[in-house]
LUMLOMAR-899943 format. One record per residue: z, y, x negated of N, C-alpha, C in turn. Coordinates in nm, 2 decimals. Layout:
<vexzas>
+--------+--------+--------+--------+--------+--------+--------+--------+--------+
|   n_c3 |   n_c2 |   n_c1 |  ca_c3 |  ca_c2 |  ca_c1 |   c_c3 |   c_c2 |   c_c1 |
+--------+--------+--------+--------+--------+--------+--------+--------+--------+
|      Z |      Y |      X |      Z |      Y |      X |      Z |      Y |      X |
...
+--------+--------+--------+--------+--------+--------+--------+--------+--------+
</vexzas>
This chain:
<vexzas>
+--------+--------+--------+--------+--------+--------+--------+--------+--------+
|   n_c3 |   n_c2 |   n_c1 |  ca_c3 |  ca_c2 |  ca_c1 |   c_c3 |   c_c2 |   c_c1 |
+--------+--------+--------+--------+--------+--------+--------+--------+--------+
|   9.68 |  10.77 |  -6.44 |   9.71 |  10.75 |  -6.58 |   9.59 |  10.70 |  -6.65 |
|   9.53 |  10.77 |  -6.78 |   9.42 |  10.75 |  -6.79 |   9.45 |  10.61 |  -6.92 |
|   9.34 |  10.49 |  -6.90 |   9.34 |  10.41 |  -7.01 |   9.37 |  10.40 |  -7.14 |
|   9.35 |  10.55 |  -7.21 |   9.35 |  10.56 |  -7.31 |   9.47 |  10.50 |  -7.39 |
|   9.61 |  10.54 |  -7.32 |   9.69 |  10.49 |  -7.37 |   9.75 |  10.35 |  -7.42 |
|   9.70 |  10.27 |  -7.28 |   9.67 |  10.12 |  -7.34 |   9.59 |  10.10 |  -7.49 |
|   9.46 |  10.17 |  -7.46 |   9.40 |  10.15 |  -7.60 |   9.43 |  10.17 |  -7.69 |
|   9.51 |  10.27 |  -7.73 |   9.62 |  10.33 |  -7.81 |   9.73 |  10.18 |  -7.88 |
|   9.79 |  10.15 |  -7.75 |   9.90 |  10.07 |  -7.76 |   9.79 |   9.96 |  -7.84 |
|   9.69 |   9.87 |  -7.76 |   9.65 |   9.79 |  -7.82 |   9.60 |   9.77 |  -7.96 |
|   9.52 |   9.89 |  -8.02 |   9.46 |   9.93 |  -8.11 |   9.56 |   9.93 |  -8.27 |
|   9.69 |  10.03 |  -8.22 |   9.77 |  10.01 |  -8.34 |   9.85 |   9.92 |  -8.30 |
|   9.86 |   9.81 |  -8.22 |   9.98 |   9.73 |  -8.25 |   9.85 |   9.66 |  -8.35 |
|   9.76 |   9.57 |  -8.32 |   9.65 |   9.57 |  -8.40 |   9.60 |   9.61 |  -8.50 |
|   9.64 |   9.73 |  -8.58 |   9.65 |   9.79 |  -8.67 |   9.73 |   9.76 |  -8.76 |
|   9.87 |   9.76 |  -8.71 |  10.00 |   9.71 |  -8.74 |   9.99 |   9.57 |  -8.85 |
|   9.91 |   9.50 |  -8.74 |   9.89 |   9.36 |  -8.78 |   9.81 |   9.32 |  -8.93 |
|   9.70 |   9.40 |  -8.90 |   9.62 |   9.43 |  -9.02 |   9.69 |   9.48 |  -9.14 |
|   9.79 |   9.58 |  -9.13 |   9.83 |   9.65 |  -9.18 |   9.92 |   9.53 |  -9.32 |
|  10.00 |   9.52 |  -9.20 |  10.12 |   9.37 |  -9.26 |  10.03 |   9.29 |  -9.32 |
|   9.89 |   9.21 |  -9.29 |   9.86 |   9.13 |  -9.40 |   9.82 |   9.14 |  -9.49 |
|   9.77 |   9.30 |  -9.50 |   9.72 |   9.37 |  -9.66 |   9.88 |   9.39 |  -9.76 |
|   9.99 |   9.44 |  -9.66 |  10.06 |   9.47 |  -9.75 |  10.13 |   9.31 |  -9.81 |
|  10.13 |   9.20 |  -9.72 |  10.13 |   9.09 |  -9.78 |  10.04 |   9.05 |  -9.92 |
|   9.96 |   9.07 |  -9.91 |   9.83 |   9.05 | -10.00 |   9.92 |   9.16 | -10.13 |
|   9.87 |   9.27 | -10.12 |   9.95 |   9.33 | -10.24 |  10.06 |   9.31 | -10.29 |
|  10.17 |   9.23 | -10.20 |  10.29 |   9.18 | -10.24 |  10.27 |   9.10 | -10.32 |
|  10.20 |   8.96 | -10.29 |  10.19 |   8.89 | -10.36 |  10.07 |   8.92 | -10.51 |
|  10.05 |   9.04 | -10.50 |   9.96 |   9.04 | -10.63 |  10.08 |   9.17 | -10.74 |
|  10.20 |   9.18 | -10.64 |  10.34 |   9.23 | -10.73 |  10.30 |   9.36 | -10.75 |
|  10.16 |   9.42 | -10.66 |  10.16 |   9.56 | -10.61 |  10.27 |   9.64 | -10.49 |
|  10.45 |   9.66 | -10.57 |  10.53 |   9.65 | -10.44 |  10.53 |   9.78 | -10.41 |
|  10.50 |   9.87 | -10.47 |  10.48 |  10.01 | -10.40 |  10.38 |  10.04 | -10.31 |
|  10.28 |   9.95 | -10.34 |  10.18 |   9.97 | -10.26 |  10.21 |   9.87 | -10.11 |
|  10.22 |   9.80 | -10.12 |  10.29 |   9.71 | -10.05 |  10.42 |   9.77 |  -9.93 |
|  10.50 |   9.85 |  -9.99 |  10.55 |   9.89 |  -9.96 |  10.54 |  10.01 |  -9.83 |
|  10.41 |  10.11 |  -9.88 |  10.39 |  10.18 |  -9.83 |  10.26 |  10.15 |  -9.73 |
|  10.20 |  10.04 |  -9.72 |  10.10 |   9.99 |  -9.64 |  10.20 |   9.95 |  -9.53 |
|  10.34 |   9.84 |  -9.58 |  10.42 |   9.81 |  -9.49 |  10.48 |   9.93 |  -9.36 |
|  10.49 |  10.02 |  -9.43 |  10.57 |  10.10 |  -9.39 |  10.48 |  10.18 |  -9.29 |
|  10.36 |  10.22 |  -9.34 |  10.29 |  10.25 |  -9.23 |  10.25 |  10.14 |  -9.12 |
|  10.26 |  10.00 |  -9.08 |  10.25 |   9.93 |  -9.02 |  10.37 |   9.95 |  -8.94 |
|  10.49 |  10.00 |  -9.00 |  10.61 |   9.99 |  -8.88 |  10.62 |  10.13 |  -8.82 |
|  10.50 |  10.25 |  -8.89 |  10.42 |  10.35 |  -8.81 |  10.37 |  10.36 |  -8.67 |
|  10.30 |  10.25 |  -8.72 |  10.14 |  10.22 |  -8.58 |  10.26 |  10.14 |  -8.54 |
|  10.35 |  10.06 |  -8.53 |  10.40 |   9.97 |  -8.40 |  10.47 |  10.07 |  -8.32 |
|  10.57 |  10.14 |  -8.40 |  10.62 |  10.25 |  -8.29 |  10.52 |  10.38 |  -8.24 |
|  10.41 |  10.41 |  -8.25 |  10.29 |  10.45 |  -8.17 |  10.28 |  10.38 |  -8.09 |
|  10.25 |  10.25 |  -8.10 |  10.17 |  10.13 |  -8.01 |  10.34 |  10.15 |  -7.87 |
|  10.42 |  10.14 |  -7.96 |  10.52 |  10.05 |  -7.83 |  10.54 |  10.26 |  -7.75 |
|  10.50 |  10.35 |  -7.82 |  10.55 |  10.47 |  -7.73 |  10.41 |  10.49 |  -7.61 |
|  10.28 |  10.42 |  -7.69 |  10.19 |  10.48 |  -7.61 |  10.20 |  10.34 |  -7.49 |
|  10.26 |  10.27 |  -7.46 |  10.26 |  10.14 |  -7.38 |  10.35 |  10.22 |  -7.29 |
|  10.45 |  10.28 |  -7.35 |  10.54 |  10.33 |  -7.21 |  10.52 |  10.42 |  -7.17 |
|  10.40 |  10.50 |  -7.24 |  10.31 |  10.61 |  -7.18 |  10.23 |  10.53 |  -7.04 |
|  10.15 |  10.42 |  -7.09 |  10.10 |  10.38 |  -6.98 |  10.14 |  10.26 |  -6.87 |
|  10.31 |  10.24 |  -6.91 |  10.35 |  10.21 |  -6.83 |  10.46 |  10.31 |  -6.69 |
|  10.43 |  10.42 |  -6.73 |  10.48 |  10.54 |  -6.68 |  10.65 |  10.53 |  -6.72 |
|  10.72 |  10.48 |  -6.85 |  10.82 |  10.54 |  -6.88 |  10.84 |  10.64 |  -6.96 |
|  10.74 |  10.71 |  -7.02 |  10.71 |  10.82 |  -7.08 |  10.57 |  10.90 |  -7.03 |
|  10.59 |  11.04 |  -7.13 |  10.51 |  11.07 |  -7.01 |  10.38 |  11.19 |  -7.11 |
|  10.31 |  11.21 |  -7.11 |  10.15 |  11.20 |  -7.16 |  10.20 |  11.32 |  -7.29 |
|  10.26 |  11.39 |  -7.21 |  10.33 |  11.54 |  -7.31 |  10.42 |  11.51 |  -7.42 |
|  10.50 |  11.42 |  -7.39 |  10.63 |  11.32 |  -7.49 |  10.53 |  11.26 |  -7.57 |
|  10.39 |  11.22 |  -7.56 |  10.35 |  11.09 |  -7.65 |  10.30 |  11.23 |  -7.76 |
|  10.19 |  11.33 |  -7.73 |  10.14 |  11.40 |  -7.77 |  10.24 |  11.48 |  -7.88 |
|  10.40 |  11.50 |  -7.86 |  10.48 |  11.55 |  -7.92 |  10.51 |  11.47 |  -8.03 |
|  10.47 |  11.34 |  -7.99 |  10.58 |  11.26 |  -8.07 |  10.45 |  11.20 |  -8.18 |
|  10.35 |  11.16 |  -8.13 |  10.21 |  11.14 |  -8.23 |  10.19 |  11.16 |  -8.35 |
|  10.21 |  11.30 |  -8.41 |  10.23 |  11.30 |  -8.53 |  10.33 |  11.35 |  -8.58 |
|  10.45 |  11.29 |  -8.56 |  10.60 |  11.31 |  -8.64 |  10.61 |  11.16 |  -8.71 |
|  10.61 |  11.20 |  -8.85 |  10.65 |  11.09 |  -8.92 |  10.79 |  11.05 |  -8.86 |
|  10.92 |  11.07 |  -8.87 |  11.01 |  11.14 |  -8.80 |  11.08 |  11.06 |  -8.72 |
|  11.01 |  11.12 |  -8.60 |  11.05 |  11.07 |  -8.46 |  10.93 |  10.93 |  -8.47 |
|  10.87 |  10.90 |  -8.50 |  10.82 |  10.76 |  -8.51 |  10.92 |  10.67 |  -8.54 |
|  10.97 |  10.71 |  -8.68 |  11.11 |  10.63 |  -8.75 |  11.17 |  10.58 |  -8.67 |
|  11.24 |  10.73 |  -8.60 |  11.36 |  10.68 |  -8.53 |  11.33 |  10.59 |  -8.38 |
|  11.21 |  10.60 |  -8.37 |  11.20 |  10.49 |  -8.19 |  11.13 |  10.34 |  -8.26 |
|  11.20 |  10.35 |  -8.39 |  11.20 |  10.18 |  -8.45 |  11.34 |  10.12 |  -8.49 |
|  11.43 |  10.20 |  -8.49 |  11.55 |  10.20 |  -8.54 |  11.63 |  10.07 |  -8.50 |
|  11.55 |   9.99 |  -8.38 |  11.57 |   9.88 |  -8.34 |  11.53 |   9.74 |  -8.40 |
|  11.48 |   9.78 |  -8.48 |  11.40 |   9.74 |  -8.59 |  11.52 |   9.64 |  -8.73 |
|  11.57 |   9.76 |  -8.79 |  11.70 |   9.73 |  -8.84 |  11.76 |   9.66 |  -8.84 |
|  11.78 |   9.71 |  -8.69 |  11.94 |   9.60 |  -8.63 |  11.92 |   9.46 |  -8.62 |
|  11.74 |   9.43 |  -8.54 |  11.75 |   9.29 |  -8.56 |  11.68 |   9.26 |  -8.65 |
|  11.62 |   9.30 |  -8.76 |  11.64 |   9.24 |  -8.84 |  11.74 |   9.18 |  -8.96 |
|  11.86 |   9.24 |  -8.92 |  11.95 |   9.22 |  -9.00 |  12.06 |   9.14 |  -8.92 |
|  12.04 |   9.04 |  -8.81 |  12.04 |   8.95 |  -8.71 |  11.97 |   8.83 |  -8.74 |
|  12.09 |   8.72 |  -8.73 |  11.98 |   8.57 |  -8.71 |  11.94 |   8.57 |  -8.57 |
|  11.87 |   8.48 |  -8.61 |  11.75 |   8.46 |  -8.70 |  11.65 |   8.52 |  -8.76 |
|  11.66 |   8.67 |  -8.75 |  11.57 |   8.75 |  -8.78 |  11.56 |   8.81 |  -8.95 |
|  11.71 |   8.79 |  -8.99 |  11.72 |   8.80 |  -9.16 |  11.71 |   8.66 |  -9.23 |
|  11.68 |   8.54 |  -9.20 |  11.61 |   8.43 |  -9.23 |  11.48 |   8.47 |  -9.29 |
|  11.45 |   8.41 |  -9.40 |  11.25 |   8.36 |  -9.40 |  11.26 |   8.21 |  -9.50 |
|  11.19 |   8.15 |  -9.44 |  11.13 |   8.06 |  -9.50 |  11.10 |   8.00 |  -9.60 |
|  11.13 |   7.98 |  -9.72 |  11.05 |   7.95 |  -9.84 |  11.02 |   7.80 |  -9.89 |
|  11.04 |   7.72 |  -9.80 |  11.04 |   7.58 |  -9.80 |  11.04 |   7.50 |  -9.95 |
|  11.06 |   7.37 |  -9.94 |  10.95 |   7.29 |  -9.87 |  11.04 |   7.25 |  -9.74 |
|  11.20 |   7.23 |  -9.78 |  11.26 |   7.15 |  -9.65 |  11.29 |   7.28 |  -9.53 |
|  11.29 |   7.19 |  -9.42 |  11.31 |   7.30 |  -9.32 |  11.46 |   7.40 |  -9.37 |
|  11.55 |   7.36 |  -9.39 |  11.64 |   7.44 |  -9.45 |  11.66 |   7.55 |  -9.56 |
|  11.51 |   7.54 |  -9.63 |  11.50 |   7.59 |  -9.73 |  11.47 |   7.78 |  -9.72 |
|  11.60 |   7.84 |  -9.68 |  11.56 |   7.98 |  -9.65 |  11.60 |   8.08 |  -9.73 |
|  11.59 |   8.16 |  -9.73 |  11.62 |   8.28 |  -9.77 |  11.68 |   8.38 |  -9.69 |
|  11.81 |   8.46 |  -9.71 |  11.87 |   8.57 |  -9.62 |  11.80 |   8.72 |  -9.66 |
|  11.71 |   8.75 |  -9.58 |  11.72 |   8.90 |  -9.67 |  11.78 |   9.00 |  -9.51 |
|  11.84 |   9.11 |  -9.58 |  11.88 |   9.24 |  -9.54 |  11.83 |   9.32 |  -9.58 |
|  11.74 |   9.41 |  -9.51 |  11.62 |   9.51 |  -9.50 |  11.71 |   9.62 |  -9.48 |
|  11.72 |   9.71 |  -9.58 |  11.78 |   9.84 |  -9.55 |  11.72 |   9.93 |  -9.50 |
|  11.70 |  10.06 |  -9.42 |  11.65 |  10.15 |  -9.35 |  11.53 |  10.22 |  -9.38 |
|  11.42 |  10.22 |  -9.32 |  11.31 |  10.23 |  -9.39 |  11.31 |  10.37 |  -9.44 |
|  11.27 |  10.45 |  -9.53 |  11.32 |  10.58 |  -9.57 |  11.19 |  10.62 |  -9.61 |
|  11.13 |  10.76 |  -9.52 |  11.04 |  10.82 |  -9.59 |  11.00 |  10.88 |  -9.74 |
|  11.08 |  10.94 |  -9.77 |  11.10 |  10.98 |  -9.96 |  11.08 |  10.83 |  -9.99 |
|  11.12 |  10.74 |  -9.98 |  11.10 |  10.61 | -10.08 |  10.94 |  10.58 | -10.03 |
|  10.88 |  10.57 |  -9.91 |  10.75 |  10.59 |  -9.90 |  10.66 |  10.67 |  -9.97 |
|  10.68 |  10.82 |  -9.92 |  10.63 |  10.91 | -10.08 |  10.68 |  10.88 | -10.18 |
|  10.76 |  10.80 | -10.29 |  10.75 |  10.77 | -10.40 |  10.69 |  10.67 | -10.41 |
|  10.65 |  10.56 | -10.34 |  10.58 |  10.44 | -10.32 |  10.42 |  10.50 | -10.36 |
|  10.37 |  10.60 | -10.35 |  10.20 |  10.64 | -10.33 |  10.20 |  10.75 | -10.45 |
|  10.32 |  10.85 | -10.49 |  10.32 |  10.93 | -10.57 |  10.43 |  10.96 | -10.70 |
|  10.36 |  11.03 | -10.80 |  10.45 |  11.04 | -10.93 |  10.54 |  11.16 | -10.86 |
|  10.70 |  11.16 | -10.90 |  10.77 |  11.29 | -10.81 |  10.79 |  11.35 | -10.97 |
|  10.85 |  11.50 | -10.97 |  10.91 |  11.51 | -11.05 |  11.04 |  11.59 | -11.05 |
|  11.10 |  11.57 | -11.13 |  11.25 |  11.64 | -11.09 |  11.24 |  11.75 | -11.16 |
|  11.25 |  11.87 | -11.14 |  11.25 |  12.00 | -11.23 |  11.44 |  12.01 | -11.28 |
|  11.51 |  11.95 | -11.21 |  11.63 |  12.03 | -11.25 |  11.75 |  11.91 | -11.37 |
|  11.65 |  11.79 | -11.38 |  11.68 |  11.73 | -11.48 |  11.54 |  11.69 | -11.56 |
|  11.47 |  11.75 | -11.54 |  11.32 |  11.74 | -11.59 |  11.28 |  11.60 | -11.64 |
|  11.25 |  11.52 | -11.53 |  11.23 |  11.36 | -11.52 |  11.07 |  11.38 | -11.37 |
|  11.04 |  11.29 | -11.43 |  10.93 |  11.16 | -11.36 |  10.90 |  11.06 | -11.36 |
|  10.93 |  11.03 | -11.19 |  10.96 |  10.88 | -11.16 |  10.80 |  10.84 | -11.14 |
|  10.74 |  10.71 | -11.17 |  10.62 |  10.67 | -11.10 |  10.65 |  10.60 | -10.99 |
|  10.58 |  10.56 | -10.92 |  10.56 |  10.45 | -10.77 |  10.66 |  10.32 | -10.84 |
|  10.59 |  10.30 | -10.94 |  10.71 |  10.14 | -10.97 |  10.81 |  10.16 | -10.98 |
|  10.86 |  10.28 | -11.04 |  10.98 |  10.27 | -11.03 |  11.06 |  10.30 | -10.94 |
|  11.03 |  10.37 | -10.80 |  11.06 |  10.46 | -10.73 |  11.05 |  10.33 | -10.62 |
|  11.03 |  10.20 | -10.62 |  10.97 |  10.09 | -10.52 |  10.99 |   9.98 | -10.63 |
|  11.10 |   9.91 | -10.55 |  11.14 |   9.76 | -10.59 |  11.05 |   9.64 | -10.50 |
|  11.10 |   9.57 | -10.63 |  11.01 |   9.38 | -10.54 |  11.09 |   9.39 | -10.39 |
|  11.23 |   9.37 | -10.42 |  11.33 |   9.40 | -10.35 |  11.27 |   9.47 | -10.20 |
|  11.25 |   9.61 | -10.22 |  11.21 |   9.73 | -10.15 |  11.06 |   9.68 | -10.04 |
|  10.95 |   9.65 | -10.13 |  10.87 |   9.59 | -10.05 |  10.90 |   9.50 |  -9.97 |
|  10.98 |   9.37 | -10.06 |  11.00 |   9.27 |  -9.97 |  11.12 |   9.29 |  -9.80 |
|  11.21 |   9.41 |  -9.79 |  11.19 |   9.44 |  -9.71 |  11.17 |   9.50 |  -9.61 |
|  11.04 |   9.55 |  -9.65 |  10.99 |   9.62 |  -9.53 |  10.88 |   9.54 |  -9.52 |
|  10.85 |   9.44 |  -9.56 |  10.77 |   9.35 |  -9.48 |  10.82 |   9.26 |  -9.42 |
|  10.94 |   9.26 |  -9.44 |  11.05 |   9.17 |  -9.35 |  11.06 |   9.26 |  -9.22 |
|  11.09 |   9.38 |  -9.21 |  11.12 |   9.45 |  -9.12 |  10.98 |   9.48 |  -9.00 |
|  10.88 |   9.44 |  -9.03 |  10.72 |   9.47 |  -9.01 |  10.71 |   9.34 |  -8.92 |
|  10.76 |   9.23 |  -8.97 |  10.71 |   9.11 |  -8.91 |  10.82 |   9.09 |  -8.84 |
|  10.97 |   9.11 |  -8.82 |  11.03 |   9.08 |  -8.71 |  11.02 |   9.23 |  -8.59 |
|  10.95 |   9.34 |  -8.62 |  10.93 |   9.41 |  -8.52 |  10.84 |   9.34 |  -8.44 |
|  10.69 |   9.28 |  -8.53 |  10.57 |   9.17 |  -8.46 |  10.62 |   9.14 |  -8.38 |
|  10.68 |   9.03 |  -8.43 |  10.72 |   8.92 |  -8.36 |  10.87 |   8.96 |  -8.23 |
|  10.94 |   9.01 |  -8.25 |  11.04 |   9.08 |  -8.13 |  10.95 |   9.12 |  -7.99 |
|  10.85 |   9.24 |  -8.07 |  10.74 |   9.29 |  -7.92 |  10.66 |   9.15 |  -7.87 |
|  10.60 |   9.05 |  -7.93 |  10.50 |   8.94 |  -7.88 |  10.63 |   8.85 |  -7.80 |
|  10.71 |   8.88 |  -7.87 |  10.86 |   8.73 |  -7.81 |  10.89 |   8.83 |  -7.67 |
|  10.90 |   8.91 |  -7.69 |  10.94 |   9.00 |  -7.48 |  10.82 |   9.03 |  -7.40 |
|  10.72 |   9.07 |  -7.48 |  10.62 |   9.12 |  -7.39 |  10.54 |   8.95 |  -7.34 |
|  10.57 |   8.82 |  -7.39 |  10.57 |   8.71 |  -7.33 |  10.69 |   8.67 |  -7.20 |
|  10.81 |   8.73 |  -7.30 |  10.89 |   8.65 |  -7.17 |  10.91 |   8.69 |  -7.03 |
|  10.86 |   8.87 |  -7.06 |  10.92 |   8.96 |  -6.97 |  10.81 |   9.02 |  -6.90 |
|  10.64 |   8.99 |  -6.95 |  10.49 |   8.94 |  -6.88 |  10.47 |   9.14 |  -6.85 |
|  10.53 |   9.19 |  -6.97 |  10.51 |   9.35 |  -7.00 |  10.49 |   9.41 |  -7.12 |
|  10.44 |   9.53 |  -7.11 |  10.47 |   9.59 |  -7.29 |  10.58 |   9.70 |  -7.24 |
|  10.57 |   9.74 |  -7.37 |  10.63 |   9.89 |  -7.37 |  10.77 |   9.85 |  -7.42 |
|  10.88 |   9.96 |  -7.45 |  11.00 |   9.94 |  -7.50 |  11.14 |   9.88 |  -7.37 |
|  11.04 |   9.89 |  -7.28 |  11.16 |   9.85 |  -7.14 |  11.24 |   9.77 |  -7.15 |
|  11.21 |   9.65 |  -7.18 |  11.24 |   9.52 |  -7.22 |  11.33 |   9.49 |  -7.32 |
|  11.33 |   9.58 |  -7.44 |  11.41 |   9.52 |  -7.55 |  11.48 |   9.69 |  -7.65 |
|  11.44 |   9.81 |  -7.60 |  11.55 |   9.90 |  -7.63 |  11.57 |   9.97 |  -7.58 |
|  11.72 |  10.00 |  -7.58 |  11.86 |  10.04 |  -7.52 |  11.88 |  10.19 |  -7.55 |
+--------+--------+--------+--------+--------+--------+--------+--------+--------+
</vexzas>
């Protein structure tokens, strides 16, 4: 099995990470479409990262990664675990302090490509002859979560691949 795959896995979970603090950063400057779609390609590169891990952990296999690489698509769908816990305590919790109790519930709905392309681009509708821009097509709402959804993917892969002293999706989907 040649390295590359690790590097892969390492590189965009790594990517991922980067990814999440920028769209943080635009979040808070109320850039949520942008935000949005920075996020959303962060929950891109983690399901890259967690398919090329099981590339080089031999639960997938060199032909499957190469098929699956560039499908917006089928990336989605090998996050869909994603969702679920985050719409799970403690994973729909965040923080807003000052007292430890001081949380927030959010429920992150399904990450949806079309709302990504409206996040980056003006659409137009020919058959009621409208055009939506990015803001409107991308809520505070909308950004906030899929950067909810970004950081409890982080954090789920770092919490198994600790407890369970592996990467890859072995560990935590079904």
């Amino acid at each position: 099995m040649d390295s590359i795959y690790h590097k892969i896995y390492a590189s965009a979970h790594n990517n991922a990470i980067d990814l999440l603090r920028e769209a943080e950063l635009l979040f808070g400057n109320k850039a949520y479409p942008r935000a949005y779609a920075i996020a959303y390609t962060a929950i891109e590169e983690i399901s890259k990262s967690q398919f090329a891990a099981d590339v080089y952990t031999g639960l997938h296999t060199e032909e499957e990664f190469r098929d699956f690489y560039r499908s917006h698509s089928r990336k989605l769908d090998r996050v869909q675990w994603v969702h679920k816990d985050a719409n799970s305590w403690p994973y729909n919790l965040r923080w807003i302090g000052p007292d430890q109790d001081d949380v927030e519930r959010i429920a992150p709905g399904q990450p949806v490509f079309s709302k990504r392309q409206g996040s980056m681009y003006v659409d137009a509708d020919f058959s009621n002859m409208s055009v939506a821009s990015p803001s409107e097509s991308v809520s505070e709402k909308d950004a906030k979560e899929m950067i909810q959804l970004v950081e409890v993917a982080i954090n789920r892969i770092v919490d198994v691949e600790e407890e369970q002293g592996r990467i890859g999706t072995k560990g935590f989907m079904k």
